[in-house]
VEXDREN-2710 file (C-alpha; in Angstrom, 1 decimal):
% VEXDREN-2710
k/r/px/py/pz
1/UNK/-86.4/-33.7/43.8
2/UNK/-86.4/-37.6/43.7
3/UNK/-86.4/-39.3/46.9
4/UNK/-85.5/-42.7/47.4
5/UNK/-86.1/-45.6/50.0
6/UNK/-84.8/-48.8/50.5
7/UNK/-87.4/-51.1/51.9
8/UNK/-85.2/-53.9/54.1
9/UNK/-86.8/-57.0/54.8
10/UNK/-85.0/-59.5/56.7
11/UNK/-85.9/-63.5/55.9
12/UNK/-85.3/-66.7/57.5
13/UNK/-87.1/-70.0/56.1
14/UNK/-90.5/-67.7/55.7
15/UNK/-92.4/-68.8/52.1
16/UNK/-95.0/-65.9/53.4
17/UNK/-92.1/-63.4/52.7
18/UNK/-93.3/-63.3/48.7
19/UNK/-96.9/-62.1/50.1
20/UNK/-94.7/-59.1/51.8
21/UNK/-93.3/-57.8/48.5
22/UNK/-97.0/-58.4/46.8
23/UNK/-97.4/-55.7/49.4
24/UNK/-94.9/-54.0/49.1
25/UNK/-95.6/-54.1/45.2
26/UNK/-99.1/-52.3/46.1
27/UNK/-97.5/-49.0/48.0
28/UNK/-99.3/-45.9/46.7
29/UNK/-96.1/-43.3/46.1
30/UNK/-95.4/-40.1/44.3
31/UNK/-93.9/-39.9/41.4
32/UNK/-91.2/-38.6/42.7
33/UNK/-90.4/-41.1/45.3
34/UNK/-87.9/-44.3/44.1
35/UNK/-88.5/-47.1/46.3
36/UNK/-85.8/-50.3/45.9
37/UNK/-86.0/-53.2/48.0
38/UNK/-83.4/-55.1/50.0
39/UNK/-83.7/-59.0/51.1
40/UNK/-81.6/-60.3/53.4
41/UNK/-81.3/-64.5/53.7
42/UNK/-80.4/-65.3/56.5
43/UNK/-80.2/-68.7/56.4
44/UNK/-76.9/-70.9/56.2
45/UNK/-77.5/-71.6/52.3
46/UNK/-79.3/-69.0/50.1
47/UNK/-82.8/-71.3/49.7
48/UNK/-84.9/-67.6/49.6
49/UNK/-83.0/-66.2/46.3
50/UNK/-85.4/-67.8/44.0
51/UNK/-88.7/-67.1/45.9
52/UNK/-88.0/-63.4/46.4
53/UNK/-86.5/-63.0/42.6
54/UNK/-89.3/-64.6/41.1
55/UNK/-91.6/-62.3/43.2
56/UNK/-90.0/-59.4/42.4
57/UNK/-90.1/-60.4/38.9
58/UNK/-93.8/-60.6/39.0
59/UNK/-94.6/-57.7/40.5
60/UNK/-92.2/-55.4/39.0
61/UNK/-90.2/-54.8/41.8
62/UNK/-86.3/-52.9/41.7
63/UNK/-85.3/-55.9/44.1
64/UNK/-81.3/-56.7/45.5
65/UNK/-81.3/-60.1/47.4
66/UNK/-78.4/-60.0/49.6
67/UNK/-77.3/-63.8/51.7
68/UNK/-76.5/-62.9/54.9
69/UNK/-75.9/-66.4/56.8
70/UNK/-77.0/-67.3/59.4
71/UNK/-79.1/-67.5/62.2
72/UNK/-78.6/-64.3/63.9
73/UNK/-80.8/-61.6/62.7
74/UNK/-78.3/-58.6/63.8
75/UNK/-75.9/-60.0/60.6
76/UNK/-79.2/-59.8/58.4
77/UNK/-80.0/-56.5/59.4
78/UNK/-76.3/-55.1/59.2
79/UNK/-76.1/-56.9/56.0
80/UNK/-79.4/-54.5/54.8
81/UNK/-77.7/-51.3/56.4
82/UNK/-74.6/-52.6/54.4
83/UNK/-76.4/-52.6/50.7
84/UNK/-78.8/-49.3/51.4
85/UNK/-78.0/-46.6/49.1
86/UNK/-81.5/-44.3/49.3
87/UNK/-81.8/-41.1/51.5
88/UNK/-84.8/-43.1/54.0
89/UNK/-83.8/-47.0/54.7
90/UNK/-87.6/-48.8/56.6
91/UNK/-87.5/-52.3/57.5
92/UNK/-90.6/-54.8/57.5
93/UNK/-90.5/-57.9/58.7
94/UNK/-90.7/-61.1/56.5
95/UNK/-94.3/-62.0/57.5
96/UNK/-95.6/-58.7/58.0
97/UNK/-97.7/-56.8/55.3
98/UNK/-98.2/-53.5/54.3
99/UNK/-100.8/-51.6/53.7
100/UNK/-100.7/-49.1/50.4
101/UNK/-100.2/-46.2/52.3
102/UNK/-97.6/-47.8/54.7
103/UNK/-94.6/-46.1/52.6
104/UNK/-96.1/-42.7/51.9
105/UNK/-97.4/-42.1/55.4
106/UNK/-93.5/-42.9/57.2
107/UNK/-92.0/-40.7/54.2
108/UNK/-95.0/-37.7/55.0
109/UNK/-94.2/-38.0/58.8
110/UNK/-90.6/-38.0/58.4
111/UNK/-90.0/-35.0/56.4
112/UNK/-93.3/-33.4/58.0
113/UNK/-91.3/-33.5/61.9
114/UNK/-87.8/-34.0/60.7
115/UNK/-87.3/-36.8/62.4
116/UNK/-84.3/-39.3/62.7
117/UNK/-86.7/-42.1/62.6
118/UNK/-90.4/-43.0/62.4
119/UNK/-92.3/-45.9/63.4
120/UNK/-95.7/-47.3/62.4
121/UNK/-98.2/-49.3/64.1
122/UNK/-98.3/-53.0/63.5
123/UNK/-101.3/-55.1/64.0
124/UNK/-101.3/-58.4/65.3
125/UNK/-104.0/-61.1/63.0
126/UNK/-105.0/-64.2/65.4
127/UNK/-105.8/-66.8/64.2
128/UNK/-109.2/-69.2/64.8
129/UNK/-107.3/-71.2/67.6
130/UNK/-105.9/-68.0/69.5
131/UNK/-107.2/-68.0/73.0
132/UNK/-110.2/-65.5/73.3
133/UNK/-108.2/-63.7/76.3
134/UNK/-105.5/-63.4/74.0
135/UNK/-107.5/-61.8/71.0
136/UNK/-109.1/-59.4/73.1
137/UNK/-106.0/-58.3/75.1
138/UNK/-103.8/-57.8/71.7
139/UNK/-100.7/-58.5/73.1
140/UNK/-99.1/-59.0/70.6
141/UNK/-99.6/-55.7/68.2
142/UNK/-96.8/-53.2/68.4
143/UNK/-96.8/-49.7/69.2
144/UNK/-94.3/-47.0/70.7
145/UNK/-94.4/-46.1/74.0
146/UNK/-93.4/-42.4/75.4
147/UNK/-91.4/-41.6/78.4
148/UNK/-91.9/-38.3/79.0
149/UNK/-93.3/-36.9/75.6
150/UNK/-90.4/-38.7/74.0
151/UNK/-90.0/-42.0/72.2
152/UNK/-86.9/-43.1/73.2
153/UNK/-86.5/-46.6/71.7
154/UNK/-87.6/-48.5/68.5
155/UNK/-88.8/-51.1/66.7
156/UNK/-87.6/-52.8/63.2
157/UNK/-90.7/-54.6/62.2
158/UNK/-92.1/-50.9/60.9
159/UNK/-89.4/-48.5/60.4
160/UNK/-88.2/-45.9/58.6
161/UNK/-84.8/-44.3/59.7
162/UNK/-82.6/-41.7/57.9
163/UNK/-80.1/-43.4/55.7
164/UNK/-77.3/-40.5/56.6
165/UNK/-78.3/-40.3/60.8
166/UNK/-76.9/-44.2/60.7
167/UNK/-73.8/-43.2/58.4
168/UNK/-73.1/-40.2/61.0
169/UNK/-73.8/-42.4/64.2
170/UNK/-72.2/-45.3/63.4
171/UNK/-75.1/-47.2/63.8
172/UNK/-74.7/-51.3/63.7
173/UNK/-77.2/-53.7/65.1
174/UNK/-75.5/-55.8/67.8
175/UNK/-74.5/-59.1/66.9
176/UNK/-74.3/-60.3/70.3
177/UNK/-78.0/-59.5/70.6
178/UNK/-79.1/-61.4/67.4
179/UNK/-80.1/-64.7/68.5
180/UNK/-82.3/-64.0/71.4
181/UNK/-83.6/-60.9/70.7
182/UNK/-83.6/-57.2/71.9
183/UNK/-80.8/-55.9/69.2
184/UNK/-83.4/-53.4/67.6
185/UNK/-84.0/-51.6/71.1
186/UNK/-80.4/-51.6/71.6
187/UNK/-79.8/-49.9/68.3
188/UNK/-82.8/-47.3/68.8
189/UNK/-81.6/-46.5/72.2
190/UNK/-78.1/-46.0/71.3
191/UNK/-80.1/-43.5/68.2
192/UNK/-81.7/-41.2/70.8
193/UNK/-78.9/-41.3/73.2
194/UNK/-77.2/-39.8/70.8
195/UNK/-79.7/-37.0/70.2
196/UNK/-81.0/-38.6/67.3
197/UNK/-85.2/-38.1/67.6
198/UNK/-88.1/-40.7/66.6
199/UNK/-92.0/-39.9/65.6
200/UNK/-94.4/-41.7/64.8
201/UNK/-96.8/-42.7/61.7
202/UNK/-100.2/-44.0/63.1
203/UNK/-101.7/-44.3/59.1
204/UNK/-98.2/-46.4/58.3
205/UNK/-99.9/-49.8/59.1
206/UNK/-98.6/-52.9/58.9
207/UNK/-100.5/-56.7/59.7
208/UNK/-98.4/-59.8/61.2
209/UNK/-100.1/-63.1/61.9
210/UNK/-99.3/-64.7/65.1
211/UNK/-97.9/-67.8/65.0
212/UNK/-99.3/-70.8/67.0
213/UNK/-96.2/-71.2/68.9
214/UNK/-96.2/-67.4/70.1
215/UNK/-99.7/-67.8/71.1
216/UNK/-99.5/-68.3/74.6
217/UNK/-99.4/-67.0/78.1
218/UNK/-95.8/-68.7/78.7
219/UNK/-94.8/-66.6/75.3
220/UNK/-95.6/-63.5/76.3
221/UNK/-93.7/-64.4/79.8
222/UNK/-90.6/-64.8/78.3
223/UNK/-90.9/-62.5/75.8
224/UNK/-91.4/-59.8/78.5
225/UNK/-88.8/-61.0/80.7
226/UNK/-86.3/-60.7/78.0
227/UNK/-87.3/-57.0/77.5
228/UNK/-86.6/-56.0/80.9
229/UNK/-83.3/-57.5/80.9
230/UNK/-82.7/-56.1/77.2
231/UNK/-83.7/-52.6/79.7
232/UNK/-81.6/-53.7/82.4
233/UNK/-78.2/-54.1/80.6
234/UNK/-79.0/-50.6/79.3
235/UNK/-79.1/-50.1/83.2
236/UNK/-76.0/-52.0/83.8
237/UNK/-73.9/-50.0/81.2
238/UNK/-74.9/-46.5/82.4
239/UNK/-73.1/-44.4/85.5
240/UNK/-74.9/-46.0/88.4
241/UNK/-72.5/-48.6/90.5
242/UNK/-73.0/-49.8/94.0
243/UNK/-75.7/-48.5/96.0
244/UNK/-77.3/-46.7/92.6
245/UNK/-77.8/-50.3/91.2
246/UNK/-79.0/-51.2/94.5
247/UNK/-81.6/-48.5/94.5
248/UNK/-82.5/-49.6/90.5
249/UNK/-82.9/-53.0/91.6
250/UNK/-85.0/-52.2/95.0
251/UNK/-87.5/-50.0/91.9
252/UNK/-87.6/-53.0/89.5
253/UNK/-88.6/-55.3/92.7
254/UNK/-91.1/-53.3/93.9
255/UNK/-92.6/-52.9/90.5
256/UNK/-92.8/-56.4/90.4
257/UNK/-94.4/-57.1/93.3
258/UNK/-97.1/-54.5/92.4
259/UNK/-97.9/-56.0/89.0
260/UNK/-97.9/-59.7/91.5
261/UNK/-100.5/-58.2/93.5
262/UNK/-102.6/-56.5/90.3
263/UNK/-102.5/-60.1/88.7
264/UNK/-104.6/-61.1/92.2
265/UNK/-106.7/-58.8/91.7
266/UNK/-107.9/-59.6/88.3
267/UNK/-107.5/-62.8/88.7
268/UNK/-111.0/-63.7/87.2
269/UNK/-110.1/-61.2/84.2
270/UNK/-108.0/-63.1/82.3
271/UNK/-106.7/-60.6/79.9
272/UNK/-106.1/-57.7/82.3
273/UNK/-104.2/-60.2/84.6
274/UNK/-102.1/-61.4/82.1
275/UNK/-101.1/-58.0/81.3
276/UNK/-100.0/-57.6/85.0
277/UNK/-98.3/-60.8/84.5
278/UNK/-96.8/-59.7/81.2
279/UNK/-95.2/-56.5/83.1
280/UNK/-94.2/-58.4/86.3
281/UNK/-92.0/-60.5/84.4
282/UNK/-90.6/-57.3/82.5
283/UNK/-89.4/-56.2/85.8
284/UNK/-88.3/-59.3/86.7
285/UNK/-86.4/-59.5/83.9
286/UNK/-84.5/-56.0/84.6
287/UNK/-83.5/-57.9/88.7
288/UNK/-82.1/-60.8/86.8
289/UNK/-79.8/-59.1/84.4
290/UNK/-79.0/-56.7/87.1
291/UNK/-77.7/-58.8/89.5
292/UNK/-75.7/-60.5/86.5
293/UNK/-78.0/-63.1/85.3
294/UNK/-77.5/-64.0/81.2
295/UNK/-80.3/-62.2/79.4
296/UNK/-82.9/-65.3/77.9
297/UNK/-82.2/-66.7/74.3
298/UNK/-85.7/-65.8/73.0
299/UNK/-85.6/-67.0/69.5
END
């Protein structure tokens, strides 16, 4: 039987998006597989249609460019569940690439474990000026991490999810979260609080440069203190009130102040100590938004 997947890809004033679909032009699949590929512009005019049409055109590609203005990526990623059609619906981001077996190794895992959802590594590429510390800590490559055994939340820069688990859920990606980030581990969360299950595809590998701008310690800091306030309004919304949150908060602070004092530690190391850094101001981010703070406008 034919299977089909819509590959999503999200875009936003990125030329290196046509070098994505090249990629995803390049995808080893059986016969029997019928990829399609959604673009979502989400800029305020439609200034991608040409680039990604032409590209498609070179490479062959079954391509439906969708404008999904603007500025907040939860309306471009809605706009992508909006216009899927397959069975399996992955995302890859605009300046990611994939390698050939990306596809066939989510689809493999997928059906292999039955899964809701799969996610696949993705590696960062630093560039010449990158920091050594930087380099050799990889912050900025993206894996899942287990809580128990389980993978409770996701990513959307490698993903593939089950077109008919999102119909049945009512899935939507938040468009309160949009602009400064976090809306894909509030969608993923909200999958597996439901029951819904996610593996993962270590051979479905994608690369992503890092950007100058994002190649810094005081990056990384905000970046991590938005994800533990994304984690603490997950926090904030469950059962706990009063002298629960109080007891959440206390755990978040003294987390904190252990990742403080492993920072010390290594403080001639520079890449272990700004992975304690990194994880302090995770924590710290979970205080803030639990004592009521506004989570950070990262992007």
């Amino acid at each position: 039987m034919t299977v089909t997947v819509d590959v999503c890809v999200c875009t936003f004033r990125r030329p290196a998006v046509a070098e994505t679909l090249a990629s995803l032009a390049r995808q080893a699949l059986d016969p029997d597989v019928r990829m399609r590929i959604v673009v979502a512009d989400n800029d305020e005019q439609p200034e991608a249609r040409e680039r990604v049409q032409d590209a498609a055109a070179v490479h062959g590609l079954d391509l439906t460019y969708v404008h999904a203005p603007a500025r907040n990526i939860s309306l471009a990623r809605n706009a992508c569940l909006d216009a899927a059609a397959g069975d399996f619906l992955a995302f890859l981001d605009d300046d990611e690439t994939a390698t050939q077996g990306w596809l066939a190794a989510l689809l493999a895992e997928a059906q292999a474990g039955g899964w809701d959802a799969v996610l696949g590594p993705v590696k960062a590429v630093y560039g010449e000026g990158a920091p050594g510390w930087l380099s050799a800590g990889d912050f900025h490559s993206t894996a899942p991490v287990r809580v128990g055994g389980r993978i409770l939340k996701g990513y959307a820069g490698n993903v593939m999810i089950r077109r008919p688990t999102i119909e049945r859920l009512g899935l939507r990606f938040d468009l309160r979260l949009g602009r400064q980030g976090g809306e894909d581990d509030d969608f993923f969360y909200r999958l597996t609080d439901a029951g819904g299950t996610i593996g993962y595809a270590e051979a479905a590998l994608a690369y992503e440069p890092v950007p100058a701008q994002r190649a810094s310690l005081t990056w990384l800091l905000k970046r991590g203190f938005r994800t533990g306030q994304t984690h603490g309004s997950r926090l904030r919304q469950g059962p706990g009130r009063g002298a629960g949150r109080l007891a959440q908060t206390g755990l978040a602070g003294a987390k904190g102040a252990v990742c403080l004092a492993g920072a010390a530690a290594t403080a001639f190391s520079p890449a272990r100590r700004t992975r304690w850094l990194v994880r302090g101001a995770l924590h710290a981010g979970v205080v803030a938004r639990l004592a009521g703070w506004r989570e950070l406008q990262l992007y």
